[in-house]
C-alpha positions in Angstrom: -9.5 -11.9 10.8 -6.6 -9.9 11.5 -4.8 -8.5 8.9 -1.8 -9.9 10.2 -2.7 -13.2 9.8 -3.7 -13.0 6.5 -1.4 -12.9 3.6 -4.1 -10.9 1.1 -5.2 -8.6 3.8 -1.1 -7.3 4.9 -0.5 -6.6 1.7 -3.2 -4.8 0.6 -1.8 -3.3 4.0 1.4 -2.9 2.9 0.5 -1.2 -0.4 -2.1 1.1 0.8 0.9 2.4 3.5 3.1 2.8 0.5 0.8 4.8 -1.7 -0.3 6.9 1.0 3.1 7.5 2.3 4.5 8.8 -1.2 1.5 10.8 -2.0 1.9 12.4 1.4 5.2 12.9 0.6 4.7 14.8 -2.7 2.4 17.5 -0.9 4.2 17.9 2.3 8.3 16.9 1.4 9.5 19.4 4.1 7.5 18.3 6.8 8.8 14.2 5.6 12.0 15.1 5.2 12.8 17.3 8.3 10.7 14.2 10.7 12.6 11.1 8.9 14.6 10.5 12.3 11.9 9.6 14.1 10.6 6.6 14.3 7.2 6.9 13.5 8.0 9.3 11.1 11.1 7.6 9.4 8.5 4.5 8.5 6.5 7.1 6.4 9.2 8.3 4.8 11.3 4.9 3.9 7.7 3.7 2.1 7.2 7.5 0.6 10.8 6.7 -0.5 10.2 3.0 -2.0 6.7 4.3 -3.5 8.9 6.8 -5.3 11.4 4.9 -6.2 9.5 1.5 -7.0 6.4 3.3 -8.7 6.3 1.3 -12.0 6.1 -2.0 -9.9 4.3 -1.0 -7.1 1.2 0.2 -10.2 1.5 -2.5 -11.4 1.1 -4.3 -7.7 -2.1 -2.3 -7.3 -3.9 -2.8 -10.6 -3.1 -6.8 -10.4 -4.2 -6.4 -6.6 -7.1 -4.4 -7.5 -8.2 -7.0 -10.5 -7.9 -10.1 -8.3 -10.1 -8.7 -5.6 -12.5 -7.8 -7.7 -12.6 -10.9 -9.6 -12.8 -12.6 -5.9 -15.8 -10.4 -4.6 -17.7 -11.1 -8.2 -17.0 -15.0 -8.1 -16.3 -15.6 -5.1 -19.7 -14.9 -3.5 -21.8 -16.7 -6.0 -22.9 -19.7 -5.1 -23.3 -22.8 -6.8 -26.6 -24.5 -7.3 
């Protein structure tokens, strides 16, 4: 299923984009900062800016996103008798 179509699947999406972005970011803020007008480029650099801004909550996102799919894939494909 696409991942636009599923809730679970766009935000892990969403979060992996935002992580990347300010991580990417932190090793290269030049390059970012002198491509934000574009438009590809300005989409890195408005998550690299939330992930920077937001980091507490977006940890927090990705250990409570991290624990629930794990939980899912360990329960969730057992079977019952």
């Amino acid at each position: 299923m696409s991942a636009l179509f599923n809730f679970q699947s766009a935000l892990l999406v969403l979060l992996l984009l935002i992580c990347t972005s300010a991580y990417c970011h932190q090793l290269f803020p030049a390059f970012m900062d002198r491509k934000k007008g574009s438009a590809m480029w300005g989409i890195f650099w408005k998550c690299a800016r939330i992930g920077e801004r937001l980091s507490l909550y977006i940890s927090i996102c990705c250990v409570i996103f991290a624990v629930s799919l794990t939980s899912y894939l360990t329960f969730g494909s057992q079977k019952a008798d």
